[in-house]
N, CA and C atoms as an extended XYZ file, in Angstrom:
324
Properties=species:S:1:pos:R:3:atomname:S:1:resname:S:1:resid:I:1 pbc="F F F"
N        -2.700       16.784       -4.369 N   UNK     1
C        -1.833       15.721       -3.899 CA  UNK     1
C        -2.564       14.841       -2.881 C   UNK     1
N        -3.215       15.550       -2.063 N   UNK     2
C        -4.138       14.164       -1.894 CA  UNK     2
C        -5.205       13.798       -1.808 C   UNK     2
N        -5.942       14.578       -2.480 N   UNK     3
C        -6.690       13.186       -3.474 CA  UNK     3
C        -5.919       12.079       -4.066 C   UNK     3
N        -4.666       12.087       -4.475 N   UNK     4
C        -3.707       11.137       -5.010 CA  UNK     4
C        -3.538       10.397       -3.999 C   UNK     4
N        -2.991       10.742       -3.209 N   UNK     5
C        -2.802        9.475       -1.740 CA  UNK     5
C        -3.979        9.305       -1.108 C   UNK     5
N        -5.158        9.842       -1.414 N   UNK     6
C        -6.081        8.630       -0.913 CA  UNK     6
C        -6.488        7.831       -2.445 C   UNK     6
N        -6.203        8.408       -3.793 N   UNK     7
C        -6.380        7.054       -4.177 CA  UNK     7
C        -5.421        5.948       -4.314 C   UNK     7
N        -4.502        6.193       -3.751 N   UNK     8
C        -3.396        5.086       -3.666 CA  UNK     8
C        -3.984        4.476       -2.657 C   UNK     8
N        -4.260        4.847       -1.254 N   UNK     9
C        -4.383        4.284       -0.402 CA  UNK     9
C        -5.839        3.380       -0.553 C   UNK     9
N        -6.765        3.538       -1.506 N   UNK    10
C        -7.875        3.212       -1.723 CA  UNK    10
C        -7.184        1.637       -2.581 C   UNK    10
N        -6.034        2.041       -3.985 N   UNK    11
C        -6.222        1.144       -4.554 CA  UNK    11
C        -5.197        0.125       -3.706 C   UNK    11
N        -4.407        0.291       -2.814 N   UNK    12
C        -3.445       -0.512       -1.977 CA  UNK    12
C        -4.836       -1.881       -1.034 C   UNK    12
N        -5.896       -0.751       -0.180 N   UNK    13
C        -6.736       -1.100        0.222 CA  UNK    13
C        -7.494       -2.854       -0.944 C   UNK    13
N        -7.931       -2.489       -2.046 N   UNK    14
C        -8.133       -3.023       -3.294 CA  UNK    14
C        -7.410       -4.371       -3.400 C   UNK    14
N        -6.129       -4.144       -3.675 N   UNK    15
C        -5.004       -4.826       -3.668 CA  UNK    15
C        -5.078       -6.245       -2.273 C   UNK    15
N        -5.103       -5.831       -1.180 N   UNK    16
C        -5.523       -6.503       -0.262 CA  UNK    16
C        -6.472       -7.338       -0.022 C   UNK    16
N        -7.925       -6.866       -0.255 N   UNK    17
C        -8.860       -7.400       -0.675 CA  UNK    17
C        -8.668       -8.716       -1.681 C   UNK    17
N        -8.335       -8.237       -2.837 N   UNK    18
C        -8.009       -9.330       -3.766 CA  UNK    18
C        -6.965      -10.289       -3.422 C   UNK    18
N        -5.872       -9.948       -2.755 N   UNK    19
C        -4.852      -10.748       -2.095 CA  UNK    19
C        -5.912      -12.106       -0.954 C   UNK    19
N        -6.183      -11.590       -0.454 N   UNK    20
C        -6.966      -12.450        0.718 CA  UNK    20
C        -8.030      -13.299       -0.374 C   UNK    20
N        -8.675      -13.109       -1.610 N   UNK    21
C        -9.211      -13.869       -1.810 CA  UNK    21
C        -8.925      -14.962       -2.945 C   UNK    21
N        -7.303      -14.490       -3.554 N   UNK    22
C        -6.581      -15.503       -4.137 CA  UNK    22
C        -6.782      -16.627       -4.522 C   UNK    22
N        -6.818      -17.373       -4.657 N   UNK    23
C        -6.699      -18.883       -5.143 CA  UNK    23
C        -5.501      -19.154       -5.667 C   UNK    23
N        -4.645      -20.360       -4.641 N   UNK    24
C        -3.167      -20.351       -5.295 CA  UNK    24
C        -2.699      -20.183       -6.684 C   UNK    24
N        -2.845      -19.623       -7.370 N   UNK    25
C        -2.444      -18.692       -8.793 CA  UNK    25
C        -1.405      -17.981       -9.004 C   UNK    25
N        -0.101      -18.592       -9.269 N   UNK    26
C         0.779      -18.168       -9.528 CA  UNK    26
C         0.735      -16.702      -10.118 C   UNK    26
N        -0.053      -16.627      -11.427 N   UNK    27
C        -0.307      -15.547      -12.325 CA  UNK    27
C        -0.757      -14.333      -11.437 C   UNK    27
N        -1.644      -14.690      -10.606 N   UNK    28
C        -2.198      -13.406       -9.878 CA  UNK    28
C        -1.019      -13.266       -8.708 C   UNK    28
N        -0.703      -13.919       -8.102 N   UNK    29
C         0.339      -13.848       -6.979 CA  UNK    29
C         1.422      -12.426       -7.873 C   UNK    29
N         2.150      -12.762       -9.028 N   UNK    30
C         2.884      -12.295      -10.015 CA  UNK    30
C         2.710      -10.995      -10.207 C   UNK    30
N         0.846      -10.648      -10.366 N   UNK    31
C         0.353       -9.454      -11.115 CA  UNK    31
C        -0.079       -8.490      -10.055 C   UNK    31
N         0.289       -9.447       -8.372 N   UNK    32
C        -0.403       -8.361       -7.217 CA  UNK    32
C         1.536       -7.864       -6.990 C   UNK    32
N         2.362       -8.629       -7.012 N   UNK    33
C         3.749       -7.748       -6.463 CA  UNK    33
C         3.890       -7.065       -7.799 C   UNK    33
N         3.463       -7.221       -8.743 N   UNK    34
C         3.765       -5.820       -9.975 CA  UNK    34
C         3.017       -4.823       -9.658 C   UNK    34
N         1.914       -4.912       -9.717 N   UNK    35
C         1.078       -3.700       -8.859 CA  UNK    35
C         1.638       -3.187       -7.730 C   UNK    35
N         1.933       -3.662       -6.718 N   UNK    36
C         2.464       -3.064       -5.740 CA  UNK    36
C         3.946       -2.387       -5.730 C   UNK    36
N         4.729       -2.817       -6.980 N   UNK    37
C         6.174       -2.669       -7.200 CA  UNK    37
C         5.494       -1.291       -8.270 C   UNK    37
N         4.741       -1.082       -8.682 N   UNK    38
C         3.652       -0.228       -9.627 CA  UNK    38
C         4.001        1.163       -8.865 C   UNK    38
N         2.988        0.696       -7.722 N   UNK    39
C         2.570        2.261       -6.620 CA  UNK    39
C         3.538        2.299       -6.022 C   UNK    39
N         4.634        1.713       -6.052 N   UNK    40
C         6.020        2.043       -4.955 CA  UNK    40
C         6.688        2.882       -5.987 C   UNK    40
N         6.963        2.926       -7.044 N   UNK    41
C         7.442        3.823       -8.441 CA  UNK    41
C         6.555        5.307       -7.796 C   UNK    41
N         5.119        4.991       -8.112 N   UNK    42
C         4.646        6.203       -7.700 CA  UNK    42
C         4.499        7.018       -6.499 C   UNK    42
N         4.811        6.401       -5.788 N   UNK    43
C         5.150        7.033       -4.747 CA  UNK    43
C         6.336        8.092       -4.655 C   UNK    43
N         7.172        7.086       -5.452 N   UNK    44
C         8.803        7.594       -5.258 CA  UNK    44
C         8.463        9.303       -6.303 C   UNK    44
N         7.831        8.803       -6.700 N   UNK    45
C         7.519       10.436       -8.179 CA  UNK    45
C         6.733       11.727       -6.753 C   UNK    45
N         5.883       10.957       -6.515 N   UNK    46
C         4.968       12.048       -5.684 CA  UNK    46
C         6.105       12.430       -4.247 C   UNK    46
N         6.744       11.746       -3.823 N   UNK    47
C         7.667       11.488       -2.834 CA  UNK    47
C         8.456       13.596       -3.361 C   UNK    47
N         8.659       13.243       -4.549 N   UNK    48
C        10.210       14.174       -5.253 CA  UNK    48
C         8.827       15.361       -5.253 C   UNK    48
N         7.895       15.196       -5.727 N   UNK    49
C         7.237       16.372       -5.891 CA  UNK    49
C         6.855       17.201       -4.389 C   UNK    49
N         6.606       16.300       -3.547 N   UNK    50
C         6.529       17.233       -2.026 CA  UNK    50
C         7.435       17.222       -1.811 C   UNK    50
N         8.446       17.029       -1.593 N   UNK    51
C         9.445       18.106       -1.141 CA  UNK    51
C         9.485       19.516       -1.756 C   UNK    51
N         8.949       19.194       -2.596 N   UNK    52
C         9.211       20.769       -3.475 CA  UNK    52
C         8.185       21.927       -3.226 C   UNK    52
N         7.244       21.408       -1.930 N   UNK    53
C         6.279       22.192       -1.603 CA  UNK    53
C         6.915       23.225       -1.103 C   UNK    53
N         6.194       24.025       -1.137 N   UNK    54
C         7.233       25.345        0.302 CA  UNK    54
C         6.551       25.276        1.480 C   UNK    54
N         5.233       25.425        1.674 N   UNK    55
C         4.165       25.000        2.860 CA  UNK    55
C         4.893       24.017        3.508 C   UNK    55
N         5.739       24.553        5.363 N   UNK    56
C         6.150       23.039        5.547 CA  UNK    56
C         5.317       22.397        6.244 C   UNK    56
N         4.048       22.894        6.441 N   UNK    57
C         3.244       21.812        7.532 CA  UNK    57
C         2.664       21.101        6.136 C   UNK    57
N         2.144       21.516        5.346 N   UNK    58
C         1.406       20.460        4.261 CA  UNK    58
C         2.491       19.659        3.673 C   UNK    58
N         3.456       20.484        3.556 N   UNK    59
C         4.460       19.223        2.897 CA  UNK    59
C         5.104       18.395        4.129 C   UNK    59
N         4.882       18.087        5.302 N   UNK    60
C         5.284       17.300        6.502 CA  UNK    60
C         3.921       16.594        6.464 C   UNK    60
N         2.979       16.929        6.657 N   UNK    61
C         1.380       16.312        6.317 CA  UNK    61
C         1.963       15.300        5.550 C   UNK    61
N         1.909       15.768        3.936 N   UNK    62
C         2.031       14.539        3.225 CA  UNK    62
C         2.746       13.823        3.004 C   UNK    62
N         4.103       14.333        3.517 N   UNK    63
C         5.266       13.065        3.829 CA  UNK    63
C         4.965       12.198        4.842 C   UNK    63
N         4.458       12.396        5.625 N   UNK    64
C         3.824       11.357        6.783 CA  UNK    64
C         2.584       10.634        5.905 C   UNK    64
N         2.024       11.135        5.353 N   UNK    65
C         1.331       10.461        4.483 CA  UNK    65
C         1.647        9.047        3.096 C   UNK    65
N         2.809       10.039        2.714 N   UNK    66
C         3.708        9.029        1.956 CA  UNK    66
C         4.548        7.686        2.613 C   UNK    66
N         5.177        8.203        3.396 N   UNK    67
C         5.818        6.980        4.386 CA  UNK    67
C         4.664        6.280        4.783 C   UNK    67
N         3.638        5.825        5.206 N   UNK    68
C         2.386        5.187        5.552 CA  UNK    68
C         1.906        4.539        4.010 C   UNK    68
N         1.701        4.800        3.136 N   UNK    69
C         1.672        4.430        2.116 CA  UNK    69
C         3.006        3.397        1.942 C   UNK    69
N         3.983        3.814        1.884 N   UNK    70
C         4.932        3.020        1.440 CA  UNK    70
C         5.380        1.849        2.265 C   UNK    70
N         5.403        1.943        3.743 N   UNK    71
C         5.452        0.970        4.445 CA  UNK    71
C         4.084       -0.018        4.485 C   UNK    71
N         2.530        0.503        4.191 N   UNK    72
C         1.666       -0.533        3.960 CA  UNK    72
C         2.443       -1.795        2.786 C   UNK    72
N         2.689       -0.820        1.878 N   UNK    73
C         3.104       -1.062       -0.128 CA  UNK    73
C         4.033       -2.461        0.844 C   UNK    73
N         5.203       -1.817        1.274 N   UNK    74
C         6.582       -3.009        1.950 CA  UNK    74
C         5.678       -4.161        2.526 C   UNK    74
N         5.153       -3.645        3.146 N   UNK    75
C         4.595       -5.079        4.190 CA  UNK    75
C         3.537       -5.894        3.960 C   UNK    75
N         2.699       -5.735        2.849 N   UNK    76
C         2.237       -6.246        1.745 CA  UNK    76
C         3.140       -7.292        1.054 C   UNK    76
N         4.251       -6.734        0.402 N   UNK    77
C         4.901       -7.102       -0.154 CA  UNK    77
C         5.431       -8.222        0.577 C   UNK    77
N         5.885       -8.174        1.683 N   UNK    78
C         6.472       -8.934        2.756 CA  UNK    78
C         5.305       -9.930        3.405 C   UNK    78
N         4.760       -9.685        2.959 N   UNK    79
C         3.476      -11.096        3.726 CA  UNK    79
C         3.295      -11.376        2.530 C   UNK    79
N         3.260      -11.487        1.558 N   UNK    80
C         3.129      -12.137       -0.225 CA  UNK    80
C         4.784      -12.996       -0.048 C   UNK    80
N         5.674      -12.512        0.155 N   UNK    81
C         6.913      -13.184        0.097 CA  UNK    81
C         6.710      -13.968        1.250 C   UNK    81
N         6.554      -14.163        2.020 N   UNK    82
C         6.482      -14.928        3.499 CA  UNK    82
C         5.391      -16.342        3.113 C   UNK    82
N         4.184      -15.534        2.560 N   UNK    83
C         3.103      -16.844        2.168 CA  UNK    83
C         2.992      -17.434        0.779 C   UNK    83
N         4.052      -17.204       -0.169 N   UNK    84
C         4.053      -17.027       -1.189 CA  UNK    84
C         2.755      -18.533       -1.484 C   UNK    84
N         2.097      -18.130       -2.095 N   UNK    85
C         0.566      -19.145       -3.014 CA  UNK    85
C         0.043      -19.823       -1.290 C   UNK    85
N         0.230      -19.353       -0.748 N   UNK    86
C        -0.518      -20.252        0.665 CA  UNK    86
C        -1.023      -18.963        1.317 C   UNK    86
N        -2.762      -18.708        1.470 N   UNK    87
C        -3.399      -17.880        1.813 CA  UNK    87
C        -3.683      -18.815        3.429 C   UNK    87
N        -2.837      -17.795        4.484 N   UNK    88
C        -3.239      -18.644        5.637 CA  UNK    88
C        -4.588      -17.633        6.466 C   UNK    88
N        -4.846      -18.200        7.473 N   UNK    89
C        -5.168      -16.993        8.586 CA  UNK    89
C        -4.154      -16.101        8.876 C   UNK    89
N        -3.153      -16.395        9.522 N   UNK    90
C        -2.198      -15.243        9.926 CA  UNK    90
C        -2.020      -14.587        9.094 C   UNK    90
N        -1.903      -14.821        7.326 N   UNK    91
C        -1.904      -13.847        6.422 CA  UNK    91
C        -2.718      -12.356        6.226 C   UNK    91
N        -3.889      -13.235        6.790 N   UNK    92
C        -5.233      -12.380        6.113 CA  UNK    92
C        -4.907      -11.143        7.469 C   UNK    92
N        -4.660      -12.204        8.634 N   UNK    93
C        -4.897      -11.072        9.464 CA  UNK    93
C        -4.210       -9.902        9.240 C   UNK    93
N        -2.417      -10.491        9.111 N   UNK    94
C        -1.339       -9.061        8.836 CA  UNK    94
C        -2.383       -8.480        8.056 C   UNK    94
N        -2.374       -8.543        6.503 N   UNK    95
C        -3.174       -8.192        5.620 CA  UNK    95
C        -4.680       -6.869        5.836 C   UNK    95
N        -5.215       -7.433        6.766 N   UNK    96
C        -6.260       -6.876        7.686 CA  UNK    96
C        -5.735       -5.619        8.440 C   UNK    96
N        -4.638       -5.854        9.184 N   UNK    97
C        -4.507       -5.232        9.923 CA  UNK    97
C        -3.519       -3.758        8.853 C   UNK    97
N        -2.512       -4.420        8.252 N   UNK    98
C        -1.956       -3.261        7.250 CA  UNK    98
C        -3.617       -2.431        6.603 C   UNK    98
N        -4.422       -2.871        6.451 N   UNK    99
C        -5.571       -2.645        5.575 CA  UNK    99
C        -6.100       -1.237        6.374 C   UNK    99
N        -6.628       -1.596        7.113 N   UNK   100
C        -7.439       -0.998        8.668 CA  UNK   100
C        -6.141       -0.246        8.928 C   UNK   100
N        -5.270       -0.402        9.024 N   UNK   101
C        -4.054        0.861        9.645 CA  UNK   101
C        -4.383        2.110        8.750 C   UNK   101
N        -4.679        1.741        7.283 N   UNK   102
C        -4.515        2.836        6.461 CA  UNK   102
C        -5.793        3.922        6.683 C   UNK   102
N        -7.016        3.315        6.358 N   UNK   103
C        -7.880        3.765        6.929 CA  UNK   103
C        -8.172        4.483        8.014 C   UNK   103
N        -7.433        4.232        9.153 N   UNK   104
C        -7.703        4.574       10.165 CA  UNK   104
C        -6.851        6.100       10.011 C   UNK   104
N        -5.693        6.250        9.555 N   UNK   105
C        -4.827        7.170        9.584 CA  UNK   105
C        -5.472        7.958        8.259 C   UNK   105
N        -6.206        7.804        7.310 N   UNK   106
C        -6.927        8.547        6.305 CA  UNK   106
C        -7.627        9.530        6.703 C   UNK   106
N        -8.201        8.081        7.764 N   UNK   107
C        -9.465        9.146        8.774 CA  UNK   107
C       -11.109        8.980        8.260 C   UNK   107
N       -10.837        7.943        7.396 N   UNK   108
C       -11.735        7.103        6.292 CA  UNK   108
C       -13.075        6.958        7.274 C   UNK   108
């Protein structure tokens, strides 16, 4: 299980990257909140499967793990709706900074 949440958190990371280097493109704008509406599905699957751990420190581990994932996933989402086709600075930065949060809490 996580190896799974770090590759979510790798491809969220990904996701960002490509967000910041956009070119107003409707199509890609479109194909980054499906992706992200993507790993929020999966989350919700891996979400149902830890609980079902019995270990409660690993399964508290990776629920703290999951919520961090999912609030990057939201606030992503929420700076795409906020800038919708207009890549500003303040974008990149949120963007940056959701980016670098994840990492940092990986331990990357």
């Amino acid at each position: 299980m996580k190896g799974r949440l770090a590759l979510i958190n790798k491809q969220i990371f990904i996701l960002i990257q490509g967000i910041q280097n956009f070119k107003r493109d409707d199509l890609k704008y479109k194909h980054y909140l499906r992706e992200l509406e993507r790993i929020e599905e999966g989350l919700k699957s891996h979400w149902e499967e830890t609980v079902k751990i019995k270990d409660r420190e690993d399964r508290k581990s990776l629920l703290q793990q999951l919520v961090g994932c999912k609030e990057r996933c939201t606030g992503i989402m929420e700076v795409l709706r906020t800038h919708h086709l207009k890549v500003t600075n303040d974008m990149i930065a949120q963007l940056n900074n959701l980016a670098y949060r994840g990492i940092k809490k990986a331990g990357l």
